[in-house]
C-alpha positions in Angstrom: 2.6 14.2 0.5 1.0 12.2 3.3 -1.3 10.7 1.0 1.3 9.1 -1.1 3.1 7.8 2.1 0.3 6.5 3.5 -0.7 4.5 0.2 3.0 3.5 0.3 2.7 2.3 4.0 -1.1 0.4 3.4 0.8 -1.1 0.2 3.9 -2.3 2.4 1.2 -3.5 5.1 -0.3 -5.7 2.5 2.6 -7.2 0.8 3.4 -8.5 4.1 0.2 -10.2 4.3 0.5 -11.7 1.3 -2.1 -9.6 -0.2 -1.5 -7.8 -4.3 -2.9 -4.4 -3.5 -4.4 -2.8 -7.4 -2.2 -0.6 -8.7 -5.2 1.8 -8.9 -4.9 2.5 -5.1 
């Protein structure tokens, strides 16, 4: 679903910037 590829994709984003995204998003 686009929805879970898209969380996937923010997720990536903010692992890159160093950032822990909450496993709840």
């Amino acid at each position: 679903a686009l929805c879970v590829t898209t969380a996937a994709v923010i997720r990536n984003g903010l692992g890159l910037l160093g950032i822990s995204a909450p496993e709840s998003m």
